[in-house]
C-alpha positions, -999 to +999 in steps of 0.1 A: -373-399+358-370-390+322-342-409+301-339-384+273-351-351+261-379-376+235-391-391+268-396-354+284-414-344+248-439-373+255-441-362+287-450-331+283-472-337+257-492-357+282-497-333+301-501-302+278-508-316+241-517-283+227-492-261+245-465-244+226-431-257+228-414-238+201-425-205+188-404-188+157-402-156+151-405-152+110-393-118+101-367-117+132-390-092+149-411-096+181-441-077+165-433-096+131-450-128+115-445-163+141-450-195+132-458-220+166-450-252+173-472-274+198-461-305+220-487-328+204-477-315+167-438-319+176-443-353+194-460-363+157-434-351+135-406-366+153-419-397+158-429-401+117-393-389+113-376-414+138-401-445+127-386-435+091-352-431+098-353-463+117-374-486+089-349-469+064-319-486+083-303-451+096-301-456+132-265-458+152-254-431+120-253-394+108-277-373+103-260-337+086-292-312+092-288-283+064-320-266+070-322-222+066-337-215+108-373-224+115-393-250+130-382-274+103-349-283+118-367-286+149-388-316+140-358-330+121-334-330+150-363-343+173-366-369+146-330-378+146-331-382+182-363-404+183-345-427+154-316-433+173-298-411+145-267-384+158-283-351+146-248-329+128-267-295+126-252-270+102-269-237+094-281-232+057-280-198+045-312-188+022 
């Protein structure tokens, strides 16, 4: 049994590296421009992000997330979550 949702990521990135987890839709628009997000490429991001947040001395804090929508704030809260950091998401208008 998975632990957390970074255990499941791992998980499923076992399984399914270069499946898409995340998949953003640029313009707003089904037809429009999207921009993908795979389990291996997550897994990596986070992981770089938690190792950092945790080597910088952050974990057990805050995290405040101001990030405009996209896969971005993705990674970051994955990061956050892998670094033992409480993710405090706020949408940032562009």
């Amino acid at each position: 049994m998975n632990s957390s949702i970074v255990d499941l990521l791992r998980l499923r990135k076992a399984e399914q590296e270069s499946g898409i987890v995340y998949r953003f839709l640029a313009t707003g628009d089904v037809d429009g421009e999207t921009v993908e997000l795979t389990y291996g490429d997550l897994e990596r991001q986070s992981l770089a992000i938690g190792t950092w947040l945790q080597a910088a001395g952050y974990s057990n804090s805050r995290a405040l997330l101001l990030y405009p929508p996209g896969l971005d704030f993705v990674s970051s809260f994955y990061g956050c979550l892998a670094g033992a950091v409480v993710a405090v998401p706020h949408h940032c208008r562009v």
